[in-house]
C-alpha positions, 0 to 999 in steps of 0.5 A, a space after each residue: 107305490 104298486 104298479 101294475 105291468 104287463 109285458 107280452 111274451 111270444 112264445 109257443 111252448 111252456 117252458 119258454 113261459 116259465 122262464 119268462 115267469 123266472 126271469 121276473 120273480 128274480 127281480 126286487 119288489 115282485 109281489 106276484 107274476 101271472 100268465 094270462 091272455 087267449 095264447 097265454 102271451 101275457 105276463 102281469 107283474 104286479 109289484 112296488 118299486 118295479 122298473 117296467 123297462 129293466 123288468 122286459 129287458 130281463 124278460 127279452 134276455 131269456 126268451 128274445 120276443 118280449 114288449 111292454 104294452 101297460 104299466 098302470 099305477 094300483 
């Protein structure tokens, strides 16, 4: 089943958003990865068979600042 995850990242510069954004598409069963929100502090992950909790964690391994905020079910 696809999920739809969204994990805020607190990040001021580009290239901590684009390791974020590395971090994810490593994960299995990714389909996309998006950068949205006003500051761009969002990550939308939207793929089948994700773990939200294993996904944030990688994400906090890379930049430190990161909390799951919504996992909702497509």
């Amino acid at each position: 089943m696809k999920k739809k995850i969204v994990i805020n990242i607190q990040t001021k510069c580009e290239k901590c958003r684009t390791e974020a954004m590395k971090a994810v598409v490593d994960v299995s069963g990714v389909n996309s990865v998006e950068v949205k929100g006003g500051d761009k502090n969002q990550l939308v992950v939207i793929g089948e068979g994700v773990d939200a909790a294993a996904l944030t964690k990688s994400v906090r391994k890379k930049i430190k600042n990161a909390s799951l905020e919504m996992v909702q079910e497509l």
